[in-house]
KEPA-431907 format. One record per residue (C-alpha): x, y negated, z negated; residue number from 1. Coordinates in nm, 3 decimals. Example, Ala and Ser with C-alpha at 12.3 -4.5 7.8 and 13.67 -1.06 7.14 Angstrom:
KEPA-431907
<r east="1.230" north="0.450" up="-0.780" k="1"/>
<r east="1.367" north="0.106" up="-0.714" k="2"/>
This chain:
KEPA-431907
<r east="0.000" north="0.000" up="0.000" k="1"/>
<r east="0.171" north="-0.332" up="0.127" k="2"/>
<r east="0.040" north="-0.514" up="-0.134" k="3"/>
<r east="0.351" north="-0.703" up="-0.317" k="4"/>
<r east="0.370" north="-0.995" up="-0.096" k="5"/>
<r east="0.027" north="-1.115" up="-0.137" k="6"/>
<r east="0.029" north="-1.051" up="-0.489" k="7"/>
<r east="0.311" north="-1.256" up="-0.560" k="8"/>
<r east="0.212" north="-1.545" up="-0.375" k="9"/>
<r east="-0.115" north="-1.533" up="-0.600" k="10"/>
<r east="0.092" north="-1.546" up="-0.893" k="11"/>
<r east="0.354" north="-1.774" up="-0.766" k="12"/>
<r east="0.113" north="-2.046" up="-0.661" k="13"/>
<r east="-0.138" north="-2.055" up="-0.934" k="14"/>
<r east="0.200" north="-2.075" up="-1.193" k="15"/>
<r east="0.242" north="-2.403" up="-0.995" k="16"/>
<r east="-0.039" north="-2.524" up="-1.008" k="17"/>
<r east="-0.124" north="-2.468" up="-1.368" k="18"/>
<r east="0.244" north="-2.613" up="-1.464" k="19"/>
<r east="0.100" north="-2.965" up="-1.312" k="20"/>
<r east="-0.070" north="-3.013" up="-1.686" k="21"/>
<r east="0.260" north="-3.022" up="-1.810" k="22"/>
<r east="0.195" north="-3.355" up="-2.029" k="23"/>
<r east="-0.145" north="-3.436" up="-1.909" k="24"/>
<r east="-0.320" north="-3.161" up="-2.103" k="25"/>
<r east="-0.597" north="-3.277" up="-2.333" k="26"/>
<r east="-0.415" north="-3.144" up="-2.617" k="27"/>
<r east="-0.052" north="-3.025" up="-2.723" k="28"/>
<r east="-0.166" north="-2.644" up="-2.852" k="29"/>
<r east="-0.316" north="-2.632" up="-2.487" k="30"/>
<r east="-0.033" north="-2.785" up="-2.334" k="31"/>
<r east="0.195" north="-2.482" up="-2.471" k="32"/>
<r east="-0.123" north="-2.195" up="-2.390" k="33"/>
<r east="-0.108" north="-2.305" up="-2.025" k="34"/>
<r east="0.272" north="-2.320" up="-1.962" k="35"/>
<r east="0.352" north="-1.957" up="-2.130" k="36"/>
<r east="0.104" north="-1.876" up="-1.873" k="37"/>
<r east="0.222" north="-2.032" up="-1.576" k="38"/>
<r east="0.565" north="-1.884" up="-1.673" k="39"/>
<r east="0.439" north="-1.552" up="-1.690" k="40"/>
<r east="0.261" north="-1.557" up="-1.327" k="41"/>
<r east="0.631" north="-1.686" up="-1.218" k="42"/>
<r east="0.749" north="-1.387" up="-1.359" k="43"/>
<r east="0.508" north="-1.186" up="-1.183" k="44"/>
<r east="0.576" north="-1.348" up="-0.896" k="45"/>
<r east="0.947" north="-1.258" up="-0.924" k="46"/>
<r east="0.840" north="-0.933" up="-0.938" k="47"/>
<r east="0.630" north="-0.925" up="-0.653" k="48"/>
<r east="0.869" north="-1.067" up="-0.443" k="49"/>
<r east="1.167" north="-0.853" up="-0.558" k="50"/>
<r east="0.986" north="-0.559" up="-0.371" k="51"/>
<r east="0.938" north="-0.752" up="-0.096" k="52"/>
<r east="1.230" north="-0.935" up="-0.001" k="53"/>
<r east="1.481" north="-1.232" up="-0.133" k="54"/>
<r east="1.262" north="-1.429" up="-0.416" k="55"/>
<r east="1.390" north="-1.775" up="-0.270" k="56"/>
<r east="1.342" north="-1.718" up="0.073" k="57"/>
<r east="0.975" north="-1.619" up="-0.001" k="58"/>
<r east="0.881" north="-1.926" up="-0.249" k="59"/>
<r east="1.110" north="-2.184" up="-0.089" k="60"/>
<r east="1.139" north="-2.114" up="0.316" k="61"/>
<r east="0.812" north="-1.979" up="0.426" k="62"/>
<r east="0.580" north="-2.225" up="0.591" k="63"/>
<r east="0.214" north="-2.256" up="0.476" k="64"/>
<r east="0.083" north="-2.058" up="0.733" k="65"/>
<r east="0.286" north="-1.759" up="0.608" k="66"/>
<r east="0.120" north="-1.767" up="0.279" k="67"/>
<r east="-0.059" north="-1.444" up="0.195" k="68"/>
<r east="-0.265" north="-1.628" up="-0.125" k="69"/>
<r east="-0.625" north="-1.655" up="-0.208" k="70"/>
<r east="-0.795" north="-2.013" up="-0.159" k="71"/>
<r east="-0.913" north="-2.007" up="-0.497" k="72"/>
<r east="-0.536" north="-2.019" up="-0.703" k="73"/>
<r east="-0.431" north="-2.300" up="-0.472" k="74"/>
<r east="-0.736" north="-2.478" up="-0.551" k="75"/>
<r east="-0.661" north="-2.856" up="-0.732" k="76"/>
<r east="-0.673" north="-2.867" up="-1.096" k="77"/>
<r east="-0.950" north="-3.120" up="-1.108" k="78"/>
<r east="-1.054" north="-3.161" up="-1.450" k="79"/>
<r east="-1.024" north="-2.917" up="-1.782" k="80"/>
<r east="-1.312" north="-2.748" up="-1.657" k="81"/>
<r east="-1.223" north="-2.666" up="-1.318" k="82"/>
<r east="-0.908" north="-2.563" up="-1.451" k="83"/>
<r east="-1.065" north="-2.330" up="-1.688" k="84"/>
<r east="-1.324" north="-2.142" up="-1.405" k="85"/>
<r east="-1.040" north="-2.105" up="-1.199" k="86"/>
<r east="-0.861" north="-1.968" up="-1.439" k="87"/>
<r east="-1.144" north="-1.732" up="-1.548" k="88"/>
<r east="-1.219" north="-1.629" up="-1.182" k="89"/>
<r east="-0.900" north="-1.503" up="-1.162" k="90"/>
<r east="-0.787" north="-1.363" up="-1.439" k="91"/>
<r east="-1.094" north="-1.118" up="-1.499" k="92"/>
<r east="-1.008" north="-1.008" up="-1.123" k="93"/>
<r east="-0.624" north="-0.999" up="-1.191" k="94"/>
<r east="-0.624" north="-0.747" up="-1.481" k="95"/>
<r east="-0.898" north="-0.537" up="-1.330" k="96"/>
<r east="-0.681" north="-0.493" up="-1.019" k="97"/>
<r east="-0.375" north="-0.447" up="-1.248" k="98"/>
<r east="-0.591" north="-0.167" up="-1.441" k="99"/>
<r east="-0.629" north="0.038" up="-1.137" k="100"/>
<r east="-0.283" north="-0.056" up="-0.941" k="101"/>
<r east="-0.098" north="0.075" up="-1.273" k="102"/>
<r east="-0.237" north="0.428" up="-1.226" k="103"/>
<r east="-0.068" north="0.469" up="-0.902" k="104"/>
<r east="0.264" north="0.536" up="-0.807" k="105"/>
<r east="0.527" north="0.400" up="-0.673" k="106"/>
<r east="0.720" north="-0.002" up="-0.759" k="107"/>
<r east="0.397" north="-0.228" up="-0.749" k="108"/>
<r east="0.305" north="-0.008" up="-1.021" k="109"/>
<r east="0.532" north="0.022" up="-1.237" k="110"/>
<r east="0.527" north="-0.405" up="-1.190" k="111"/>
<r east="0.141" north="-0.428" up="-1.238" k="112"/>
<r east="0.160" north="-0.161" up="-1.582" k="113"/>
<r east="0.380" north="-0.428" up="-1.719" k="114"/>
<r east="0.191" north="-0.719" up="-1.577" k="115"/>
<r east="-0.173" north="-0.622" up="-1.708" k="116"/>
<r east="-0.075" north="-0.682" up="-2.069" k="117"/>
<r east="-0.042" north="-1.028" up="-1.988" k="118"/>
<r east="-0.352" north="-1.075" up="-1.806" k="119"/>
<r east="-0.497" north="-0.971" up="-2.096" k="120"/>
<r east="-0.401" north="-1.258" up="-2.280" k="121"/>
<r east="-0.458" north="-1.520" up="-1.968" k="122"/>
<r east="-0.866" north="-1.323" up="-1.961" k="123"/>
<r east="-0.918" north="-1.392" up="-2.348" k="124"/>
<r east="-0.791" north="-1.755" up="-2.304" k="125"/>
<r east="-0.984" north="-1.849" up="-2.017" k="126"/>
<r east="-1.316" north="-1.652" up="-2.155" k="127"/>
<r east="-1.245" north="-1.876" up="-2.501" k="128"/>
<r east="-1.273" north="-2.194" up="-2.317" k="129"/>
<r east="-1.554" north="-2.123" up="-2.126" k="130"/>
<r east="-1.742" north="-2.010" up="-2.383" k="131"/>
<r east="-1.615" north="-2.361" up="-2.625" k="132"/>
<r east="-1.664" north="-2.597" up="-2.287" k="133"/>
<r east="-2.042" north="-2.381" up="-2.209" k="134"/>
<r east="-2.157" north="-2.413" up="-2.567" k="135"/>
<r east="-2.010" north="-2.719" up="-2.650" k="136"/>
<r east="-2.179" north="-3.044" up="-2.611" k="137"/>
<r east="-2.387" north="-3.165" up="-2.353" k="138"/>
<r east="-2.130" north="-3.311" up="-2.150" k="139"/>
<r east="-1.911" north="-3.001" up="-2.153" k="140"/>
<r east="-2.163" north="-2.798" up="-2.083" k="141"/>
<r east="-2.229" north="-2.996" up="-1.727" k="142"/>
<r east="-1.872" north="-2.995" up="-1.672" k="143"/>
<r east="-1.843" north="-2.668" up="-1.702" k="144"/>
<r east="-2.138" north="-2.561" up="-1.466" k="145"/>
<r east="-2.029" north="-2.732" up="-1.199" k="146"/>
<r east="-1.664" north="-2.603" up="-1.246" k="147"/>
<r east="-1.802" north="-2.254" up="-1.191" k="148"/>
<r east="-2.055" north="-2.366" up="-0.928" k="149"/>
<r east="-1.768" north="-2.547" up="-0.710" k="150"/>
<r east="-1.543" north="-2.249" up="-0.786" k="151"/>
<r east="-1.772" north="-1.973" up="-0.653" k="152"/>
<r east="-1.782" north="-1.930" up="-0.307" k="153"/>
<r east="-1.347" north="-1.894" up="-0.362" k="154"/>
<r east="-1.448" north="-1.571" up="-0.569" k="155"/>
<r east="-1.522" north="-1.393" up="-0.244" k="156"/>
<r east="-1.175" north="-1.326" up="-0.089" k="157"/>
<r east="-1.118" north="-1.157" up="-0.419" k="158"/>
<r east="-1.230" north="-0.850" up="-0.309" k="159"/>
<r east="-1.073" north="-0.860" up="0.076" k="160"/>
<r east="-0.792" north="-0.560" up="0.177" k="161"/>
<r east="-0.485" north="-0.720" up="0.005" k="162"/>
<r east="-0.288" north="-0.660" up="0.322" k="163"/>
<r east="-0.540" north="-0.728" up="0.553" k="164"/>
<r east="-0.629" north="-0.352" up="0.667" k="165"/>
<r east="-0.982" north="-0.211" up="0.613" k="166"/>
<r east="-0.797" north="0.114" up="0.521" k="167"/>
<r east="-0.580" north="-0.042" up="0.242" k="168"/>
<r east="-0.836" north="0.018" up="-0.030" k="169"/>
<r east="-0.636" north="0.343" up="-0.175" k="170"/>
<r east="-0.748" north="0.622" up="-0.466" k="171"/>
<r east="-0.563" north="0.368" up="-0.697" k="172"/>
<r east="-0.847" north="0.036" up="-0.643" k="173"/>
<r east="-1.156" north="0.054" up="-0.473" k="174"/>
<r east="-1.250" north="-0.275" up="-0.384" k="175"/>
<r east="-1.596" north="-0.268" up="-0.411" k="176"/>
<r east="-1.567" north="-0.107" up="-0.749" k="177"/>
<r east="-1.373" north="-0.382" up="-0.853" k="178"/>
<r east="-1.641" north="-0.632" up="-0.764" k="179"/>
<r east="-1.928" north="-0.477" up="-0.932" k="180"/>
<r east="-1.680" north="-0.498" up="-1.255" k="181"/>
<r east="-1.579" north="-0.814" up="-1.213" k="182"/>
<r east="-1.930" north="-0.953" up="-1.146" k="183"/>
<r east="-2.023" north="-0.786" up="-1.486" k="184"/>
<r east="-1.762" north="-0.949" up="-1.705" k="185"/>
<r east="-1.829" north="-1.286" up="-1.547" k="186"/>
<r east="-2.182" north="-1.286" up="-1.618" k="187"/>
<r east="-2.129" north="-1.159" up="-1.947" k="188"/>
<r east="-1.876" north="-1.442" up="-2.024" k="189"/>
<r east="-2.095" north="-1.700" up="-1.864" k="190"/>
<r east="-2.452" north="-1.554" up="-2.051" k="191"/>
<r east="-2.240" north="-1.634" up="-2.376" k="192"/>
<r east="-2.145" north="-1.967" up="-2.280" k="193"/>
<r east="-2.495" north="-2.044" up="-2.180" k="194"/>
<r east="-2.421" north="-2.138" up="-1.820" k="195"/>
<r east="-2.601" north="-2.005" up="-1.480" k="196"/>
<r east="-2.442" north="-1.752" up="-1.228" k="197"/>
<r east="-2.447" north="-1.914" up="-0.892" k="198"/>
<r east="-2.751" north="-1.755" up="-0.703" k="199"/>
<r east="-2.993" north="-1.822" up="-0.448" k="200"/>
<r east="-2.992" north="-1.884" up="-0.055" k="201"/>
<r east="-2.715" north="-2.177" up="-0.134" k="202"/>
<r east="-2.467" north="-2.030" up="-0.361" k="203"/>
<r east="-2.257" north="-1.856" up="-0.081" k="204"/>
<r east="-2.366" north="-2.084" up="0.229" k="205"/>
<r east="-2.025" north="-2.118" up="0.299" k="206"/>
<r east="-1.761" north="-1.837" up="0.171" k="207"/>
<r east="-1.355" north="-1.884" up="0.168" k="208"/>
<r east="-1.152" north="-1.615" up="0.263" k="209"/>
<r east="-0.879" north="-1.691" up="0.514" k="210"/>
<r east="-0.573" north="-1.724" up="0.251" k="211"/>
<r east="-0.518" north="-1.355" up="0.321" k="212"/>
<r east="-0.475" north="-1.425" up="0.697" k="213"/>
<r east="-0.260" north="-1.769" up="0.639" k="214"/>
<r east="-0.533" north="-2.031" up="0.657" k="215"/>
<r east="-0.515" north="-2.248" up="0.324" k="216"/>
<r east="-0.666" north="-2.578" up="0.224" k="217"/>
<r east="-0.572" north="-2.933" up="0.268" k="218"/>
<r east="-0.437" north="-2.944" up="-0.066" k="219"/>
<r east="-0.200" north="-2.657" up="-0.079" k="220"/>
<r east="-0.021" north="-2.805" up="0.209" k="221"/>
<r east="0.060" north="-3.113" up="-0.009" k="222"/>
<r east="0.163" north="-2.870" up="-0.280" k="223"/>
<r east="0.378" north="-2.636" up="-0.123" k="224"/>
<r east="0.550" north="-2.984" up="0.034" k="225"/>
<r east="0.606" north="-3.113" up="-0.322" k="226"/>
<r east="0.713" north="-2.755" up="-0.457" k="227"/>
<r east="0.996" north="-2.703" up="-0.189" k="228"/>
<r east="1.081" north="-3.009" up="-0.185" k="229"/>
<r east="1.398" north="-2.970" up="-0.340" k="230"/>
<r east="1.526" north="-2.645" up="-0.227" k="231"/>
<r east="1.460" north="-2.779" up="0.136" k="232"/>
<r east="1.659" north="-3.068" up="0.018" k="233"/>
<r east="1.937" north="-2.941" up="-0.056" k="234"/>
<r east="1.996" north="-2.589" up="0.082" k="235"/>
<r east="2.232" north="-2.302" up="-0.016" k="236"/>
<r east="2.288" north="-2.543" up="-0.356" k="237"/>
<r east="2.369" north="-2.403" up="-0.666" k="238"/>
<r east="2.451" north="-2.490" up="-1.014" k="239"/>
């Protein structure tokens, strides 16, 4: 299963883009939370990328078309809220595919058995703030809902072959499976929080799910530009 590459651009980009509260976080605990997880998607992204080829090459020398990442991780932060149902998306998905890629065999996983335990942690935290932001006050509770309302039709490419095969889906995940579980947890997570799950004839009018094939957003192009800057910069440098 040719799975690594996507994988760790997943990881790779959402660390990025969840480092960008670094100092703009609404408080300090958070602050910490967010960047020991952003540094452990880098390390899953090293990981990823290890099995795949040279690590710099992949983060700092592709183009954006060569991205293998889901819409939803490059997403922009937007507020705390966004942040959060992004973060919640993801993670529920992340450690359910984890779950089943550790029970193959073979290098992605022995790298997603290692990786699952933390996805554990980045599922709790995200399911915590939902659940604070949902139940909260009234204005955190409209934030919130149309965090996971914007978010939604990203959730989608989720569930695509991971190397863009129909056949890829192996004994270790079965796709489908893996939505029916996901869309469980979700709505569990978002019952307790007292928010809707988006439904009816306008909740997926319009579906992403072209980051597998290359095709990314207006905004990751600005922040792959901004992330290799430096690299790009000053090539073959080191310290």
């Amino acid at each position: 299963m040719n799975v690594a590459l996507p994988l760790g651009d997943d990881a790779l980009v959402l660390s990025h883009r969840l480092a960008e509260w670094l100092g703009h976080a609404p408080e300090l605990e958070e602050e910490l939370a967010l960047a020991n997880i952003s540094l452990d998607l880098l390390g899953q992204a090293r990981a990823f990328y290890a099995l795949a080829g040279d690590e710099d090459a992949l983060a700092y020398r592709r183009e954006e078309r060569e991205f293998r990442n889901v819409q939803l991780v490059e997403r922009p932060n937007g507020d705390f809220a966004h942040t959060i149902a992004r973060q919640l998306f993801f993670s529920v998905w992340q450690e359910l595919l984890f779950g089943g890629l550790a029970g193959g065999t073979g290098p992605v996983a022995g790298v997603a058995a290692k990786a699952v335990k933390e996805t554990a942690y980045h599922r709790d935290h995200a399911e915590q703030w939902t659940v604070r932001l949902g139940d909260g006050t009234e204005e955190s509770h409209v934030r919130m809902q149309q965090a996971v309302d914007a978010l939604w039709r990203y959730t989608g490419e989720l569930f695509q072959p991971l190397d863009g095969r129909a056949e890829q889906d192996g004994p270790e995940v079965s796709m489908e499976e893996l939505r029916r579980e996901w869309r469980e947890r979700i709505e569990t997570v978002l019952g307790r929080a007292t928010l809707a799950v988006p439904d009816g004839p306008d909740a997926d009018a319009w579906s992403a799910g072209a980051g597998r094939q290359g095709v990314h957003t207006e905004p990751f192009g600005r922040m792959l530009a901004e992330m290799q800057y430096l690299h790009r910069s000053h090539p073959g440098a080191v310290w």
